[in-house]
TIMI-2910 file (N, C-alpha, C, CB; in pm, 1 decimal, decimal comma, always signed):
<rs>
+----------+----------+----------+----------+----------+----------+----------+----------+----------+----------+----------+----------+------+
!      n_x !      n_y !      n_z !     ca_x !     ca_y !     ca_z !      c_x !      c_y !      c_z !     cb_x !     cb_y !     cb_z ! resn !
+----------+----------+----------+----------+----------+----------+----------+----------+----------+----------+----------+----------+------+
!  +2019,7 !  +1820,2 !  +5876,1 !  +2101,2 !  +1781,6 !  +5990,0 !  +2158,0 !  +1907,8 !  +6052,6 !  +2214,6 !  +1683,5 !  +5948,2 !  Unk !
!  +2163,9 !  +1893,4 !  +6177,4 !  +2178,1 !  +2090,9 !  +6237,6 !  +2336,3 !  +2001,4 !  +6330,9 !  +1962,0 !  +2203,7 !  +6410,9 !  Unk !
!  +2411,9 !  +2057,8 !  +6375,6 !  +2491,5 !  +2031,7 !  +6470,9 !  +2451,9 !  +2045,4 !  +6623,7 !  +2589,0 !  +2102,4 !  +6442,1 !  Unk !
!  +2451,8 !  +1963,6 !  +6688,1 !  +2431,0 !  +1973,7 !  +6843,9 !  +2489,6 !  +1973,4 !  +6929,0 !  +2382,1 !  +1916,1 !  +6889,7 !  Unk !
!  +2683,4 !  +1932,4 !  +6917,5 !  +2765,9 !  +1943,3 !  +7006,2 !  +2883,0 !  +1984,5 !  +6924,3 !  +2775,9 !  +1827,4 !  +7088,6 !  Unk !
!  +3010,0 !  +2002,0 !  +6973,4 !  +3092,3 !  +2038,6 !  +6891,2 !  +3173,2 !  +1947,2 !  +6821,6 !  +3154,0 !  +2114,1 !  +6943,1 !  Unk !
!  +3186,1 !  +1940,2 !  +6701,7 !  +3282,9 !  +1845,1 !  +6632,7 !  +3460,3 !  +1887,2 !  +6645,9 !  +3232,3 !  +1847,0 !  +6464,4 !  Unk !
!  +3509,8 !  +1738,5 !  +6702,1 !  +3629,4 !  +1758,1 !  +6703,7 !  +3734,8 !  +1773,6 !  +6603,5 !  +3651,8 !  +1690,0 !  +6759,9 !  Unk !
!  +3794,4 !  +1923,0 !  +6550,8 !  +3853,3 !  +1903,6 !  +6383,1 !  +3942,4 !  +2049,3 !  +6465,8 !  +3705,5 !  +1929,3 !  +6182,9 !  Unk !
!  +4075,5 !  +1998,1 !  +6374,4 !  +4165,3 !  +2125,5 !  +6381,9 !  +4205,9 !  +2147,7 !  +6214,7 !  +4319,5 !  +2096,4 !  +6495,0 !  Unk !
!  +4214,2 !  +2266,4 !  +6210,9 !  +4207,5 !  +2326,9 !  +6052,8 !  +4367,6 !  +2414,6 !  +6024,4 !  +4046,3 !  +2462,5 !  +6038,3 !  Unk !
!  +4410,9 !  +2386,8 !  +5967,7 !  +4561,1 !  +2465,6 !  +5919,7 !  +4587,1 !  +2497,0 !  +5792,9 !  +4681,8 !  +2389,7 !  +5945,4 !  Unk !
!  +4614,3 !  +2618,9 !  +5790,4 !  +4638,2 !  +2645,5 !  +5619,7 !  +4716,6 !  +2724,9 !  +5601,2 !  +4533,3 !  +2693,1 !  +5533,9 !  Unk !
!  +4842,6 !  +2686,6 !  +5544,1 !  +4972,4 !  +2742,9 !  +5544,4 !  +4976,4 !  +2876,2 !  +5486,2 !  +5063,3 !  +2658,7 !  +5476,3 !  Unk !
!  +4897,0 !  +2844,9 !  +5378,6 !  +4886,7 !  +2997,6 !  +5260,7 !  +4749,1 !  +3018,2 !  +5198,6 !  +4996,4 !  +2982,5 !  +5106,0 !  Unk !
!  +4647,5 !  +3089,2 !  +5296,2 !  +4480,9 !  +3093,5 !  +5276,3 !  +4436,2 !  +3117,9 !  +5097,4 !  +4412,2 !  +3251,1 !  +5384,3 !  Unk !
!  +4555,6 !  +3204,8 !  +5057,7 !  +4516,6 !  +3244,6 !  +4921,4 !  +4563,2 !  +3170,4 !  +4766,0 !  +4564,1 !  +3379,7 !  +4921,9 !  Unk !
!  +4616,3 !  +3077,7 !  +4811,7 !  +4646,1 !  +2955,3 !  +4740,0 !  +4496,0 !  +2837,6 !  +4721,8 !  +4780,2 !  +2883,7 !  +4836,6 !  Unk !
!  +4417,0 !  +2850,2 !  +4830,3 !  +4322,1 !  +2792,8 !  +4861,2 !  +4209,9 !  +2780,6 !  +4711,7 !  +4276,6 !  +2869,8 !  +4990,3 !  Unk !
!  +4179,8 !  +2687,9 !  +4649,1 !  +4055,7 !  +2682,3 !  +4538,6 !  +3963,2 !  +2620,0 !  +4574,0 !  +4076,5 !  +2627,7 !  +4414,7 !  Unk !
!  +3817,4 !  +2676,6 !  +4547,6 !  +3748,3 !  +2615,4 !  +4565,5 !  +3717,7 !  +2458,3 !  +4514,0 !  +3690,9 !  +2689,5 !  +4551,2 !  Unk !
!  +3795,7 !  +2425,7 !  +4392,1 !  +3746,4 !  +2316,6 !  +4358,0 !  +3836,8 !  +2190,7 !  +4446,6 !  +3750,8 !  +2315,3 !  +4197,0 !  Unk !
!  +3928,2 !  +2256,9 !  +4495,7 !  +3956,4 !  +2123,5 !  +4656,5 !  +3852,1 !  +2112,7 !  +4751,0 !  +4092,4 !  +2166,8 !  +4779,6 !  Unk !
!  +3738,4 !  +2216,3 !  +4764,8 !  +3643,5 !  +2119,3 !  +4861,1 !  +3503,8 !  +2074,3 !  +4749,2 !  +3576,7 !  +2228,8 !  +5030,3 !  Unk !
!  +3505,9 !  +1996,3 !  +4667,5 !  +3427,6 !  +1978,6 !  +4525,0 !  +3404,3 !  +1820,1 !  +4607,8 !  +3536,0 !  +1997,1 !  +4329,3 !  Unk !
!  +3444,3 !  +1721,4 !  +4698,9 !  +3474,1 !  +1664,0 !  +4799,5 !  +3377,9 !  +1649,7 !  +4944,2 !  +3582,9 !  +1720,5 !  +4813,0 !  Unk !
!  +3348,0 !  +1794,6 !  +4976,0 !  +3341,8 !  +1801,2 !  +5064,8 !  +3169,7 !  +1823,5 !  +5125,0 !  +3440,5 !  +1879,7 !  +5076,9 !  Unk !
!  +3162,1 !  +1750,8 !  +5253,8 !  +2968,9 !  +1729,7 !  +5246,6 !  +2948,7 !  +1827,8 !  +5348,4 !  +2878,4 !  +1549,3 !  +5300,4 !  Unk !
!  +2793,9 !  +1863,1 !  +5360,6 !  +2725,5 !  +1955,6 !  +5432,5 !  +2706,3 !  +1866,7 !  +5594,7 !  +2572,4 !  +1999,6 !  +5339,8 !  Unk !
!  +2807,0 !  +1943,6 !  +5670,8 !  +2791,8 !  +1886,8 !  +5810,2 !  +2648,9 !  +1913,1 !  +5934,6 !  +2922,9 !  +1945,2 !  +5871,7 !  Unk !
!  +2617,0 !  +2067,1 !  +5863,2 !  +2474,7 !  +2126,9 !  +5933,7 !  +2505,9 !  +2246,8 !  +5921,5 !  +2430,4 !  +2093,3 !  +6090,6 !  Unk !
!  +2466,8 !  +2310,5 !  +5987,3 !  +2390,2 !  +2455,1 !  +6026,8 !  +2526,8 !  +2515,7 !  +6144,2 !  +2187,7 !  +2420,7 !  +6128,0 !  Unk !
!  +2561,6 !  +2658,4 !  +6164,7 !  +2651,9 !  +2708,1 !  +6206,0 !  +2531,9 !  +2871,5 !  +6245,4 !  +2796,0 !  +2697,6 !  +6087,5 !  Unk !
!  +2576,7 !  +2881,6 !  +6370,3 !  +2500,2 !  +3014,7 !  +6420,2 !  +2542,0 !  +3172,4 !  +6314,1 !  +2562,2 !  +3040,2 !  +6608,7 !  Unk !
!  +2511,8 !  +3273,4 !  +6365,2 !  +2542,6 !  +3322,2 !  +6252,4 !  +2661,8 !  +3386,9 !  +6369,2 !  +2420,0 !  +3414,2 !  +6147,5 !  Unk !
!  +2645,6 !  +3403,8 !  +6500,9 !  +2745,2 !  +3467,7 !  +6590,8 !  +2840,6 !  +3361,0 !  +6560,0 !  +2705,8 !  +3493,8 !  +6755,8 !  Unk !
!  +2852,4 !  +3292,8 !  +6510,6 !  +2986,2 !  +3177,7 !  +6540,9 !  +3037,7 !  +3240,1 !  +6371,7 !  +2931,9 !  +2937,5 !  +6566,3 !  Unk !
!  +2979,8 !  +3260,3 !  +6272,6 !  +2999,0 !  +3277,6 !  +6155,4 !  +3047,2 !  +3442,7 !  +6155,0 !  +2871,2 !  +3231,1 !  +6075,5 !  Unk !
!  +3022,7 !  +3511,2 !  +6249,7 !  +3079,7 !  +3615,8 !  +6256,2 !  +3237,3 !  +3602,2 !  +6305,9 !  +2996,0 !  +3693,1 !  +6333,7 !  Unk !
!  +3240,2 !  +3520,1 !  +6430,8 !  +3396,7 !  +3542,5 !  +6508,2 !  +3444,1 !  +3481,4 !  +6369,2 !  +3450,6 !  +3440,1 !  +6689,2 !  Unk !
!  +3443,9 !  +3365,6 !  +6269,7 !  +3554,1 !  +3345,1 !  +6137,1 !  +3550,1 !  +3443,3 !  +6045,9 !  +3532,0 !  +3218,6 !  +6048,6 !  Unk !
!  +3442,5 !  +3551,6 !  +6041,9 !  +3472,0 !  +3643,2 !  +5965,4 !  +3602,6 !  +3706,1 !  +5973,6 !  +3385,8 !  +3720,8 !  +5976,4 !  Unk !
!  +3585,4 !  +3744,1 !  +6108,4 !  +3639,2 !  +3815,9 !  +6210,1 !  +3820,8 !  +3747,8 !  +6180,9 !  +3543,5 !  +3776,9 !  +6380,9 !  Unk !
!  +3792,4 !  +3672,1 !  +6228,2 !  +3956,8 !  +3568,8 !  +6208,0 !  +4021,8 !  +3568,3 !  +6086,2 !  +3941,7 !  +3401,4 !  +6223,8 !  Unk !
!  +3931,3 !  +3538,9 !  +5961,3 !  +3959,9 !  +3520,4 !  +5804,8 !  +4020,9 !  +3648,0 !  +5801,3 !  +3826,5 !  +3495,8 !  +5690,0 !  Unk !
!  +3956,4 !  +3798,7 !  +5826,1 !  +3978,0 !  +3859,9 !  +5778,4 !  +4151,5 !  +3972,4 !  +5862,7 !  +3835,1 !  +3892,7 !  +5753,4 !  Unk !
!  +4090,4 !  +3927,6 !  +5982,9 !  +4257,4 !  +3943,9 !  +6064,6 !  +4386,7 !  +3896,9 !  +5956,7 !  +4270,1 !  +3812,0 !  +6227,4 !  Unk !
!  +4363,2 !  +3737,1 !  +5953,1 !  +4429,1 !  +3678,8 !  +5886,4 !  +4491,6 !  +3696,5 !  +5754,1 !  +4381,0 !  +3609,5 !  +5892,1 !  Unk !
!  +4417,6 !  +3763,0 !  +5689,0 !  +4416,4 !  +3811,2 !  +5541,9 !  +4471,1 !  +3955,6 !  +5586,7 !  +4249,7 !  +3807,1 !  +5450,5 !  Unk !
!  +4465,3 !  +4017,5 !  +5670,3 !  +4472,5 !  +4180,3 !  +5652,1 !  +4393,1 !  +4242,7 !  +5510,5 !  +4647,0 !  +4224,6 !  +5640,4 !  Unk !
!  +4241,5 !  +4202,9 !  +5602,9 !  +4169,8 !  +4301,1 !  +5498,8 !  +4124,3 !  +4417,5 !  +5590,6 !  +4030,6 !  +4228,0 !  +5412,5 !  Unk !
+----------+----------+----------+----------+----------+----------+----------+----------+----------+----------+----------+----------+------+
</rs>
């Protein structure tokens, strides 16, 4: 399944490094993400984090 339009979702996370993976143990494969789109959240995560 690839994505073809944009899904409507807003995401908030009070404290990123509190975050475990086994809270998305839950969570299903929606599709495919460009890799330029996977760059700008690099980009953001890592603002965010001050790495």
């Amino acid at each position: 399944m690839s994505l073809n339009a944009y899904v409507a979702a807003t995401a908030v996370v009070v404290n990123l490094q509190q975050l475990r993976t086994t809270r998305f143990d839950g969570a299903s494969r929606r599709g495919t993400v460009p890799a330029e789109t996977m760059a700008r959240v690099d980009q953001a995560l890592r603002a965010v984090l001050d790495l």
